[in-house]
VOBA-983863 format. One record per residue: residue number from 1; z negated, x negated, y negated of N, C-alpha, C in turn. Coordinates in Angstrom, 1 decimal, padded with zeros to 4 digits. Atoms other than C-alpha are relative to their C-alpha. Last residue first. Layout:
% VOBA-983863
{NUM {Z X Y} {Z X Y} {Z X Y}} ...
***
This chain:
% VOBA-983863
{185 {-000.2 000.5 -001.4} {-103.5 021.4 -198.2} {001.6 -000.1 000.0}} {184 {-001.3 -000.4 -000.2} {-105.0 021.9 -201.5} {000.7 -000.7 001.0}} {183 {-000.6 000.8 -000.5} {-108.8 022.2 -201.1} {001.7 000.1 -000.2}} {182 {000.0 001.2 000.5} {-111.2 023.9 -202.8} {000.8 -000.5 -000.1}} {181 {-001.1 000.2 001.5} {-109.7 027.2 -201.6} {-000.1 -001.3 -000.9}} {180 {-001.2 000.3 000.3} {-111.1 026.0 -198.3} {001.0 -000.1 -001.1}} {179 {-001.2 -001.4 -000.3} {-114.4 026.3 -199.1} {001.4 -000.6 000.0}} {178 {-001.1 -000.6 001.0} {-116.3 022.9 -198.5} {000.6 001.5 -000.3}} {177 {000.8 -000.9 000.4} {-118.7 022.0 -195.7} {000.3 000.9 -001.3}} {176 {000.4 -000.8 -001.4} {-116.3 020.1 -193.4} {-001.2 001.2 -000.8}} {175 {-001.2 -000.3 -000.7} {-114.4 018.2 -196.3} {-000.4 001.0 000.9}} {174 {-000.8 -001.3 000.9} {-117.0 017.8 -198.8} {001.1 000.6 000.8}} {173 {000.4 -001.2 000.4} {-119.0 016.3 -195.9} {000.8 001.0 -001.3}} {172 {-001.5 -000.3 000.8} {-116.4 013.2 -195.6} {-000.7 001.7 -000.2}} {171 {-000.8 000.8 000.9} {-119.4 011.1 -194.7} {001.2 000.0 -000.6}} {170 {001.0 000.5 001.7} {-121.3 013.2 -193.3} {000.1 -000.7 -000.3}} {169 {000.8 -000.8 000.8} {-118.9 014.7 -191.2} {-000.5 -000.3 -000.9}} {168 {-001.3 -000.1 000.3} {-117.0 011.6 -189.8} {-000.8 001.1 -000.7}} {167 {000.0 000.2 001.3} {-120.4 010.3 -188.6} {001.3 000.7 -000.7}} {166 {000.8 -000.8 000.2} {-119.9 011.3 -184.9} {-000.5 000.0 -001.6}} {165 {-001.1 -000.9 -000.6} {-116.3 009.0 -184.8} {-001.2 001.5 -000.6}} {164 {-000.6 000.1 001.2} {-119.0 005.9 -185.9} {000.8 001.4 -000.1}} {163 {000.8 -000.1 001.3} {-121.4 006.6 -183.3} {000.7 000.5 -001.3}} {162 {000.7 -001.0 -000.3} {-118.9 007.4 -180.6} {-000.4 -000.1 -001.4}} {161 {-001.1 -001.0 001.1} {-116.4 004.1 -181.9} {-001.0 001.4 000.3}} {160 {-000.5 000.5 001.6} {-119.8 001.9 -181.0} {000.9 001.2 -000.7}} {159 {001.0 -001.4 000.5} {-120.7 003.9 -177.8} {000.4 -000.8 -001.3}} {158 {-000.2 -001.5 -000.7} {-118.1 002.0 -175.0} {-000.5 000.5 -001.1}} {157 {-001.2 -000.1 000.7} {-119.2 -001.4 -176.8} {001.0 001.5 000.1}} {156 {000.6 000.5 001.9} {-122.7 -001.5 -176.5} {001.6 000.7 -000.1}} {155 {000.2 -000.9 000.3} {-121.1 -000.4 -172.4} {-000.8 000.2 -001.5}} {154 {001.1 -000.2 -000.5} {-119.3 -003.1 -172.0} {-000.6 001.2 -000.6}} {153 {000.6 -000.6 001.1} {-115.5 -003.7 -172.2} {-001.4 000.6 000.7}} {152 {-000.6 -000.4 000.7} {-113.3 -006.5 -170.3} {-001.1 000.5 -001.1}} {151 {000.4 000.7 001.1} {-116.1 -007.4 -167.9} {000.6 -000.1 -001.2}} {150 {000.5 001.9 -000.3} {-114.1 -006.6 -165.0} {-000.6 -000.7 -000.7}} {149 {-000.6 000.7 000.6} {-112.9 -003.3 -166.3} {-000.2 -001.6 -000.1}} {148 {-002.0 -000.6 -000.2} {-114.1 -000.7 -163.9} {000.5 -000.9 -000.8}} {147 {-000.1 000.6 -001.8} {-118.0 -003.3 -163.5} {001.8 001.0 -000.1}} {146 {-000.5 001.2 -000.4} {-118.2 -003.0 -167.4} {000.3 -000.2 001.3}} {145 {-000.9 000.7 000.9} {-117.7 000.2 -168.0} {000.4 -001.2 000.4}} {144 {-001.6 -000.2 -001.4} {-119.7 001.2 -165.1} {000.7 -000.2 -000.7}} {143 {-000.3 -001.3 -000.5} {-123.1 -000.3 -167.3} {001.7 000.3 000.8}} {142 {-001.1 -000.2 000.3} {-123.0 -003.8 -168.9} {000.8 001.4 000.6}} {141 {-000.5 001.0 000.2} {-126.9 -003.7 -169.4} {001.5 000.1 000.0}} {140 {000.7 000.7 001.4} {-129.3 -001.1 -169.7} {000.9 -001.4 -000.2}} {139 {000.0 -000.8 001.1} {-127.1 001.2 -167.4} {-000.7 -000.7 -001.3}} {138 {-001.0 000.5 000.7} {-127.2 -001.8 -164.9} {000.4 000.9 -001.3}} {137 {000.1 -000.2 001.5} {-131.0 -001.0 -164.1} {001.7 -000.6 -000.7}} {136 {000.9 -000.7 000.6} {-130.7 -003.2 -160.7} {000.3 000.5 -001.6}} {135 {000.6 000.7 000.9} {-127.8 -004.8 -158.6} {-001.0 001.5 -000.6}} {134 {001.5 000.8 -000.1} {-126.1 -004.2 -155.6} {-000.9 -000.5 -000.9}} {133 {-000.3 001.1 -000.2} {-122.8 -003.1 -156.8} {-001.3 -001.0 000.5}} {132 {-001.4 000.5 -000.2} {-122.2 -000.1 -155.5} {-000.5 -001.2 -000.2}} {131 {000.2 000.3 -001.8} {-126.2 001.0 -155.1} {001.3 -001.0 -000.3}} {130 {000.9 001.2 -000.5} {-126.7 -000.1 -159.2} {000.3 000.2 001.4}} {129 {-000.3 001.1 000.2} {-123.6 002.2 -159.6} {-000.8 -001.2 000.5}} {128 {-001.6 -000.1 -001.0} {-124.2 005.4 -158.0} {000.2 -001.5 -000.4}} {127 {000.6 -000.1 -002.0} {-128.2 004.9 -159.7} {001.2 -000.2 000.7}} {126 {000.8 001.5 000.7} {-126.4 004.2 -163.8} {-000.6 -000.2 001.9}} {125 {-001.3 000.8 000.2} {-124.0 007.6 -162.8} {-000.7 -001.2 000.1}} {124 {-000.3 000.0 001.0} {-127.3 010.2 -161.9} {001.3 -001.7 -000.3}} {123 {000.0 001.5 000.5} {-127.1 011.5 -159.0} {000.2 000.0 -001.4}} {122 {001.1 000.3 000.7} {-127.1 015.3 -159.5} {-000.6 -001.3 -000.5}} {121 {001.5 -000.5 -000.7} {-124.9 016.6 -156.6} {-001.1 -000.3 -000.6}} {120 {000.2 -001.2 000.3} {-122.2 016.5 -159.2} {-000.8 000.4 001.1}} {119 {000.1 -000.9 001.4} {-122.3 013.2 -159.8} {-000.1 001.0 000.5}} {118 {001.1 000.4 000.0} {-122.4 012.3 -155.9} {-000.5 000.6 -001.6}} {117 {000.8 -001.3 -000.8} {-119.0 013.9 -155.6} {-001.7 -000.5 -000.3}} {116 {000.0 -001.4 000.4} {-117.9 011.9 -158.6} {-000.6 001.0 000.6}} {115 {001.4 -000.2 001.4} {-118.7 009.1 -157.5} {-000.2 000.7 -000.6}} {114 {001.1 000.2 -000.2} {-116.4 009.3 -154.5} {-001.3 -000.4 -000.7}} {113 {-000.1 -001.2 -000.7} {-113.3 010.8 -156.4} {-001.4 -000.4 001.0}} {112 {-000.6 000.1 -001.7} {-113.1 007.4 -158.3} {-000.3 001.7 000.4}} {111 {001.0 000.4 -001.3} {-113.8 007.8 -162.2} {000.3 000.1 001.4}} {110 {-000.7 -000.7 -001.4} {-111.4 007.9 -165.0} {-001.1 -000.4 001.0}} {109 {-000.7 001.0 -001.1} {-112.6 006.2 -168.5} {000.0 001.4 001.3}} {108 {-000.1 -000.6 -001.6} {-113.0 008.3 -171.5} {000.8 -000.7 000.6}} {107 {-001.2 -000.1 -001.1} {-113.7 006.5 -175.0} {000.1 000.6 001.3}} {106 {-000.2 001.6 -000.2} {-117.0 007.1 -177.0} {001.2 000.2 001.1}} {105 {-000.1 000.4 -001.4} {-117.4 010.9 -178.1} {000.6 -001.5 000.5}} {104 {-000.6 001.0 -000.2} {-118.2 012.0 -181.5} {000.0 -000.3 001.3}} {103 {000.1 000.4 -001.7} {-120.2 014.7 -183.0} {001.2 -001.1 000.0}} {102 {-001.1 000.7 -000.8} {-121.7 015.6 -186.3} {000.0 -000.7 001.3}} {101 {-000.1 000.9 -001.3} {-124.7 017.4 -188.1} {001.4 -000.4 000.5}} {100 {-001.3 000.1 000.1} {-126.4 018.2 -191.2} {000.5 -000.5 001.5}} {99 {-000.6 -000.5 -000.9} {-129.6 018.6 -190.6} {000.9 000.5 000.2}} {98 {-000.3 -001.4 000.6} {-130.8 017.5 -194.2} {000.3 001.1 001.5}} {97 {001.4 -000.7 000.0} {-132.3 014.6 -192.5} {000.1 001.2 -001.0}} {96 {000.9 000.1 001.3} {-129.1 013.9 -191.2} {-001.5 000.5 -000.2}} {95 {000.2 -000.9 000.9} {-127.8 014.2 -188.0} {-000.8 -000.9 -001.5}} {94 {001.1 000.6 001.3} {-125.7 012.0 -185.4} {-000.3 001.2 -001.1}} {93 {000.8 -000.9 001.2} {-125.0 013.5 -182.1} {-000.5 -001.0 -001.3}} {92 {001.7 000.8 001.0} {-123.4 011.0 -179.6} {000.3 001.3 -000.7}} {91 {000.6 -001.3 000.6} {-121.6 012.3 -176.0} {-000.3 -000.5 -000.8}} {90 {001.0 000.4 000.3} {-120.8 008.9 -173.7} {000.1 001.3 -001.1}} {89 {000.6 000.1 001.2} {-118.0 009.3 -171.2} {-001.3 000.1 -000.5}} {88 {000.7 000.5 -000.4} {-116.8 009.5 -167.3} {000.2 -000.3 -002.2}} {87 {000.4 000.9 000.8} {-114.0 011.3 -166.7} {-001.0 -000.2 -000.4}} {86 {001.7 000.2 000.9} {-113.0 013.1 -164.1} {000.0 -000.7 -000.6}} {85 {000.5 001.4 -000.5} {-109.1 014.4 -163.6} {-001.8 -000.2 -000.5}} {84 {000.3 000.3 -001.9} {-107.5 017.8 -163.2} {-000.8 -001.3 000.4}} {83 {-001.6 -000.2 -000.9} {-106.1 017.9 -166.9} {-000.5 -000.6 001.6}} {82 {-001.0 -000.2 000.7} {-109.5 017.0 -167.9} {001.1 -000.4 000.5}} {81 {-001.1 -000.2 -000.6} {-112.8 017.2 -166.2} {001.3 000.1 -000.8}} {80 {-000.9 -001.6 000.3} {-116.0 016.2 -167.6} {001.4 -000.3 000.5}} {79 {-001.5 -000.4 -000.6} {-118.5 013.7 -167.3} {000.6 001.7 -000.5}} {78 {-000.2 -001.3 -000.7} {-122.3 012.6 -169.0} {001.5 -000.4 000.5}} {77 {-001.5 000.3 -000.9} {-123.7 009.7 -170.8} {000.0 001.2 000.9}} {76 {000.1 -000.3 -001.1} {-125.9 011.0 -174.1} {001.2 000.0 001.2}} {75 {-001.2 000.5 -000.6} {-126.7 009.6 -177.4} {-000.1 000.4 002.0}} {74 {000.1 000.0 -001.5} {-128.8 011.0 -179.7} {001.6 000.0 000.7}} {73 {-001.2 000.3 -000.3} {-128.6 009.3 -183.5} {-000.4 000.7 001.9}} {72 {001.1 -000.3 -001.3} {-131.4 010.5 -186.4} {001.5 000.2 001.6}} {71 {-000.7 -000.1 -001.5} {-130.6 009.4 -189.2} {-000.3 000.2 000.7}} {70 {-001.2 -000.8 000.5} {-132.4 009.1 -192.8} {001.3 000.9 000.9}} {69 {-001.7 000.1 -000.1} {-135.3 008.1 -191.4} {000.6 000.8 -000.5}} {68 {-001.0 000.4 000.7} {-138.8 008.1 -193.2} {001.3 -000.2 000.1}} {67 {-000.5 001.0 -000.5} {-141.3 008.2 -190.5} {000.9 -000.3 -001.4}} {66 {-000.3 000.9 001.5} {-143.3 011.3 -192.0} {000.7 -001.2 000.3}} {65 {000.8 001.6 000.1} {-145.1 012.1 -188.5} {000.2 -000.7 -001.2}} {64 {001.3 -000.2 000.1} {-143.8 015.7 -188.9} {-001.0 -000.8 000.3}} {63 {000.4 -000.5 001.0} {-140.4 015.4 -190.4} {-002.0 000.4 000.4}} {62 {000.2 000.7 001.4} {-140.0 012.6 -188.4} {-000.2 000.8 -001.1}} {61 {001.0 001.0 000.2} {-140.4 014.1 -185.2} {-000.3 -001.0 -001.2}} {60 {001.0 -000.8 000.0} {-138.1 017.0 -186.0} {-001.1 -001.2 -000.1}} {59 {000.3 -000.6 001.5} {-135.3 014.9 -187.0} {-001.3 001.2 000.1}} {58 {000.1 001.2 001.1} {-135.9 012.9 -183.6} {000.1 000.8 -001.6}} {57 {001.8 000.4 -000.4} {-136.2 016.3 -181.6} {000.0 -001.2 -000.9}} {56 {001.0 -001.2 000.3} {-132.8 017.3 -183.1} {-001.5 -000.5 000.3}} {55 {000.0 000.4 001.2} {-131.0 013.9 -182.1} {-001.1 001.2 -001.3}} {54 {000.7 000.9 000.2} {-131.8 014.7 -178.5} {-000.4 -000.7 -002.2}} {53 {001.6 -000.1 -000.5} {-131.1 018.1 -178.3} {-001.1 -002.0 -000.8}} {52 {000.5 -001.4 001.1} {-127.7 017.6 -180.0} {-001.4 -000.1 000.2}} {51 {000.3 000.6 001.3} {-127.1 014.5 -177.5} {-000.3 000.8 -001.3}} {50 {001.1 000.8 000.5} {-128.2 016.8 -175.0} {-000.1 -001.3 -000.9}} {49 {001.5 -000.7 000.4} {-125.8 019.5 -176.0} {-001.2 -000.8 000.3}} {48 {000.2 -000.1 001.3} {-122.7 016.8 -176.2} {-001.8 001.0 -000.3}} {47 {000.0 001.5 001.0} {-123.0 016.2 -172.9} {-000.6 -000.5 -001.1}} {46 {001.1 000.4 -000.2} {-123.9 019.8 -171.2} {-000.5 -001.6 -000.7}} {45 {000.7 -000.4 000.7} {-120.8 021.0 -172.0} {-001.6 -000.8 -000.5}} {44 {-000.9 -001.1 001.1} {-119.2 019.5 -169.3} {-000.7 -000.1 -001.1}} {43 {-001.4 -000.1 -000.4} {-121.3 017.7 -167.0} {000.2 000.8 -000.8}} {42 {-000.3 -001.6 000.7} {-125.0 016.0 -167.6} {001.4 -000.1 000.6}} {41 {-001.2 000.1 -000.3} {-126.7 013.7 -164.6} {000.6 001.1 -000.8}} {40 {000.0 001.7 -000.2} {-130.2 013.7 -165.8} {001.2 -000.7 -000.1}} {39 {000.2 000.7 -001.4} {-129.9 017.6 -166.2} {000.4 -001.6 -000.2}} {38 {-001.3 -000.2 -001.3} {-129.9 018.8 -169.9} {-000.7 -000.9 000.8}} {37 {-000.4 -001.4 -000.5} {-132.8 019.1 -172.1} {000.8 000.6 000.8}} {36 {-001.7 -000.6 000.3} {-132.4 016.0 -174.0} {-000.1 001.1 000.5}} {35 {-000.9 -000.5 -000.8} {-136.1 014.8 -174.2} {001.7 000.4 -000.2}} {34 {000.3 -001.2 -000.1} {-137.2 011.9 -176.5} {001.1 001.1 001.0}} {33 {-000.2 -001.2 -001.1} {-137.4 008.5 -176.0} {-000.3 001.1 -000.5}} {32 {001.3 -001.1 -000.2} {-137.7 006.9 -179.5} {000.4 000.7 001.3}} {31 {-000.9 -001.2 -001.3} {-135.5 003.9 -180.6} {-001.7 000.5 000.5}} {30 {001.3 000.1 -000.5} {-136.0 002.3 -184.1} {000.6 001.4 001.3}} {29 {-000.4 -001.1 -001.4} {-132.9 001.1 -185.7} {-001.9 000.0 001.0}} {28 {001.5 000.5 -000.6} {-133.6 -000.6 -189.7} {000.1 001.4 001.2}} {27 {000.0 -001.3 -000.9} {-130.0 -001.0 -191.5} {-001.3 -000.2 001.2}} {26 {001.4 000.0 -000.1} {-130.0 -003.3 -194.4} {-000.4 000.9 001.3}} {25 {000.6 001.7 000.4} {-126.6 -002.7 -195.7} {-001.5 000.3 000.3}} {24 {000.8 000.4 000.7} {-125.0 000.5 -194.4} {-000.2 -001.3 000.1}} {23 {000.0 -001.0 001.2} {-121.6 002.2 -193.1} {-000.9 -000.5 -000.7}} {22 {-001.1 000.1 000.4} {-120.6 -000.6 -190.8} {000.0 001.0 -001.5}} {21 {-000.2 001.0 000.9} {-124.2 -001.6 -190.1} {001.7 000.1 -000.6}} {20 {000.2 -000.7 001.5} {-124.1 002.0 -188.9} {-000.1 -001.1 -000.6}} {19 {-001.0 -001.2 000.9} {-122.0 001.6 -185.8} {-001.0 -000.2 -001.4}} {18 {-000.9 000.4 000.7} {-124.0 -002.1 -184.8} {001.0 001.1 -001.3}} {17 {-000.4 001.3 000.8} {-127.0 -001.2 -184.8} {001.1 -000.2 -000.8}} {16 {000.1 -000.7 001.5} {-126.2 002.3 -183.0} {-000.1 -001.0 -001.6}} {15 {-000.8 -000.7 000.5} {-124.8 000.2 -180.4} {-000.1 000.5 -001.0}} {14 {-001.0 000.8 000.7} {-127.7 -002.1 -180.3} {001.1 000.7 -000.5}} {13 {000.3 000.7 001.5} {-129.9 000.9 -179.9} {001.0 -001.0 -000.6}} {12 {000.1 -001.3 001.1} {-127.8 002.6 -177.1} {-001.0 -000.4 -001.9}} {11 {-002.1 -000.1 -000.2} {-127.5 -000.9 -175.0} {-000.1 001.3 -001.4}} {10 {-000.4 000.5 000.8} {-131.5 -001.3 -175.8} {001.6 -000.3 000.0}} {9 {-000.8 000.8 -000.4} {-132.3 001.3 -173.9} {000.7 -000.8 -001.0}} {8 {000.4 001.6 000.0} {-135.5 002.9 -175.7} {001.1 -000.9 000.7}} {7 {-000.1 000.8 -001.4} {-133.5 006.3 -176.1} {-000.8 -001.4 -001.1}} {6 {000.9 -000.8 -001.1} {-132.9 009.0 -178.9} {-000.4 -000.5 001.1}} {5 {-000.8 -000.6 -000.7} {-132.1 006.9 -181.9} {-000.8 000.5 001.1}} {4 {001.0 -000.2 -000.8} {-134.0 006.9 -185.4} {001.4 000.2 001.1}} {3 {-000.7 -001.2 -000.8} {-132.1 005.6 -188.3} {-000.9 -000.3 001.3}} {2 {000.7 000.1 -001.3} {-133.7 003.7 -191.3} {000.4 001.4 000.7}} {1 {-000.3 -001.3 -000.6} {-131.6 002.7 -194.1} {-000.7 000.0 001.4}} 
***
């Protein structure tokens, strides 16, 4: 099974790795930058719509290079507000190559009140962090997950249940694409 994801970071490939080796045998991950469409730093809404965007350009690109994936996985880190608080999550899109589609959201952690203002001047989350901790490119590696949890949970691991969570559709498709009368509830 060959699935296409929206990013060369290999944190968002592994992840995708791992989610669909749960569902398939043989699983062949090929990562493709393509745009998202939303601001660098997404908020609200804007999450889930560039993982949409993203996983869309990937089923477009293979219908007209011929690639042969069956998946097509965009994955996008953003925030959002709930019950008065920010939180700090991962957005996935997975589609089919029917263009079937499903969402999913990787766990929501809480974020300080000073990274937040910077988020929403446009920083982007992966930059606020490399200054904090002095280090480089940490988004490709144990990202703000890992630095709020001491190494606890990393960011492969933050987007795993996402993947799998954004599958739930096409994999219970008679459920979501069904007529109700089908169904006895």
């Amino acid at each position: 099974m060959k699935i296409l994801v929206g990013s060369q970071n290999p944190v968002k490939i592994d992840a995708a790795r791992e989610a669909f080796s749960r569902f398939f045998d043989n699983v062949e991950i090929v990562g493709i930058n393509v745009p998202s469409g939303v601001p660098d730093q997404p908020v609200e809404e804007q999450v889930l719509e560039g993982a949409k965007n993203r996983a869309g350009a990937l089923r477009r690109l293979n219908n007209e290079k011929n690639l042969g994936a069956g998946y097509f996985v965009g994955i996008e880190g953003g925030i959002a507000m709930l019950a008065g608080k920010w939180f700090s999550f991962g957005g996935m899109c997975v589609m089919d190559a029917k263009g079937n589609t499903g969402f999913g959201t990787s766990p929501l952690f809480e974020l300080p009140e000073f990274i937040i203002s910077e988020l929403l001047k446009g920083v982007e989350l992966g930059d606020v962090m490399d200054k904090l901790q002095n280090e480089t490119n940490t988004k490709q590696k144990h990202g703000a997950i890992g630095f709020f949890t001491n190494g606890v949970m990393n960011r492969k691991e933050l987007y795993v249940p996402g993947i799998i969570t954004a599958m739930i559709p096409l994999v219970k498709s008679e459920l979501f694409n069904g007529k109700r009368e089908d169904f006895i509830i």
